[in-house]
N, C-alpha and C positions, 0 to 999 in steps of 0.2 A: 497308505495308498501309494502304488507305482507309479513312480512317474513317467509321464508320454518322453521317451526317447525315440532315437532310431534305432538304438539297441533292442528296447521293447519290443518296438514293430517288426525288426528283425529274426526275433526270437519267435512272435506269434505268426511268422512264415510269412509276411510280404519282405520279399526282396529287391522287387523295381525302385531303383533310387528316385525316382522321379514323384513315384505314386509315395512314397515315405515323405519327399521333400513336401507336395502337395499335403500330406497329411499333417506333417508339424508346422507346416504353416495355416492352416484352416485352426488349429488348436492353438498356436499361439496368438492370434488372432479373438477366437473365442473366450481366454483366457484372459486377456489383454479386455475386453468388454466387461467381464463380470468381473474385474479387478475395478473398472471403471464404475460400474455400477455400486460397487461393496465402498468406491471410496463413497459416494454421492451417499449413500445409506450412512457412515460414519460421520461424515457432515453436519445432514441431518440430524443422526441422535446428537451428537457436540453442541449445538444451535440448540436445540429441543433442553434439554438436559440445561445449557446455559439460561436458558428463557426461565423455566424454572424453578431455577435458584433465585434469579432477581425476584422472581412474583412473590417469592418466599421470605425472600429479605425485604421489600415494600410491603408486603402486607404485615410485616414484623413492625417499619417501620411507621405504617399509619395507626397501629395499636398506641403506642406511642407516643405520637403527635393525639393524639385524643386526650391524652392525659394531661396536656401542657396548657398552660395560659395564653394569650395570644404575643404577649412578646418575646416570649421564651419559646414559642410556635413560630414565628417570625425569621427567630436564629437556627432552628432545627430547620425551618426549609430549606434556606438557605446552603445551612450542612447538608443535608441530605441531596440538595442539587448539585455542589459539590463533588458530593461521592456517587451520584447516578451519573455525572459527566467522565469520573475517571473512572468507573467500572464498564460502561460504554467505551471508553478508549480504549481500557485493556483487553475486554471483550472482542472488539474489530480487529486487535494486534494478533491476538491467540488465532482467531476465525481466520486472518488473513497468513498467521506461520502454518495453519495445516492442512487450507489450500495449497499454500506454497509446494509443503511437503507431500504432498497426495500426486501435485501436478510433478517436482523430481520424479517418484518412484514410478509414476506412468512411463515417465521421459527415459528411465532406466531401463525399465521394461520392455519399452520399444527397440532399444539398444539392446536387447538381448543378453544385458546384467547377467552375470551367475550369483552374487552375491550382491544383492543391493545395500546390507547396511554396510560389508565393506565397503563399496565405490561409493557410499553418503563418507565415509570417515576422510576418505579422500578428496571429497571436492572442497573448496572456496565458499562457502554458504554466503561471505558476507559479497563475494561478486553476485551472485544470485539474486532477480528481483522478480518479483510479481508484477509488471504492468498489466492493466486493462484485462488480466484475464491470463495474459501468457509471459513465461519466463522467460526471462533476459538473461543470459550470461553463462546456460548451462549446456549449451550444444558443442560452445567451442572447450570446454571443461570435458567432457561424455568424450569428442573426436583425439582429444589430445590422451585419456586416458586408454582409448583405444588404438593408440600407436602404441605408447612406453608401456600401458601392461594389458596387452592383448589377452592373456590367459583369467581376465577377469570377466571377459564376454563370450558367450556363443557366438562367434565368428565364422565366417566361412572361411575353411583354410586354402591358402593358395598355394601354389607350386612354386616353389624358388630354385631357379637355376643358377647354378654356381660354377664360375670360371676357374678351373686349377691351373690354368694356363699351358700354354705349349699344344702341340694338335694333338686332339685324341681323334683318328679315323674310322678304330672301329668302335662301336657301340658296345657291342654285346655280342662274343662267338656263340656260335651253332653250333648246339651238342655233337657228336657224330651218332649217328643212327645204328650203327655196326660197326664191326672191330675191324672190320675192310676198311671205312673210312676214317677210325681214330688211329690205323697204323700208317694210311695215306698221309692223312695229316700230319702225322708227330716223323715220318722219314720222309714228305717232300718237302719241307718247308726248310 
C-alpha cells in the first residue's frame, strides 16, 4: 500500500500546496482515529483473552478444591486467594504498561513520529507516568527530541537565514536580455 505523501499527491496532479497541506492533514487526522480505535480494539481483546485465562485456571482450580477435605480445603483457599490477589496485581500492571504504551505512540503520532519504535528507544520510560488517565513526563521528552533530532519527525521546515557577515547589497544580478546589455554591462561597469 502507498503511502499518503505530498509526493503522492503531487504525482496524481494536485499541485496547490494548500489543497495538499488540507489533504495530509484530514488523513493524518483520520489515521490518527482509527490508530485510536485499533488501540481500544487491542485492549479489549488483552482484557478479554486475560479474563479468560483466569476463568480457566478457577475453574481448574474448583475441580480441585472438590476433591479436598475441609481442612486441607481451608489451606487451598487461602492459597488460591493468595494467588488470585497477585495475578490480579500483575493483571492491572500489564493492563495499565499497554495503556501506557498505546497512549506514548498516540502521543508520537500526534508529533508526527517517522519512526516510532526508534523515538520509544529514545525516551526515559521510567520518567513516564500514567496518572488518572493521562501521561506525565512525555511532552517535555517528544519537544526535546524534537529540537536535538529533528529528522526523526515530519516537521514543517523553516527557512533559516544565515549572516556571512559584511554587507551583501545586491541579492541576485539580472540576467541581461541581449548581448546590447551583457556588453553594456560587462564595459560600463
Amino acid at each position: 500500500m502507498e503511502k499518503m505523501t505530498r509526493e503522492f499527491l503531487e504525482e496524481k496532479g494536485i499541485t496547490d500546496k494548500e489543497v495538499i497541506n488540507a489533504i495530509l492533514d484530514k488523513h493524518h487526522e483520520i489515521v490518527k482515529d482509527l490508530k485510536s480505535d485499533s488501540e481500544k480494539i487491542t485492549t479489549l481483546q488483552t482484557e478479554n483473552d486475560n479474563l479468560k485465562k483466569q476463568i480457566e485456571e478457577r475453574d481448574k482450580d474448583l475441580k480441585e478444591l472438590k476433591k479436598i477435605d475441609a481442612t486441607e480445603m481451608q489451606n487451598k483457599i487461602s492459597e488460591l486467594e493468595n494467588k488470585n490477589k497477585t495475578q490480579k496485581e500483575e493483571y492491572d500492571k500489564q493492563l495499565l504498561e499497554t495503556k501506557k504504551g498505546l497512549l506514548i505512540e498516540n502521543s508520537l503520532i500526534s508529533s508526527k513520529a517517522k519512526n516510532l519504535k526508534a523515538i520509544k528507544g529514545l525516551l526515559d520510560m521510567d520518567k513516564i507516568t500514567l496518572e488518572d488517565g493521562n501521561i506525565k513526563g512525555l511532552d517535555e521528552q517528544i519537544k526535546s527530541l524534537q529540537e536535538s533530532d529533528s529528522y526523526l519527525f515530519n516537521l514543517e521546515k523553516q527557512t533559516k537565514t544565515v549572516d556571512l557577515g559584511g554587507e551583501h547589497q545586491e541579492s541576485a544580478k539580472k540576467e541581461p536580455s541581449s548581448l546590447i546589455e551583457a556588453l553594456h554591462e560587462k564595459y560600463d561597469n
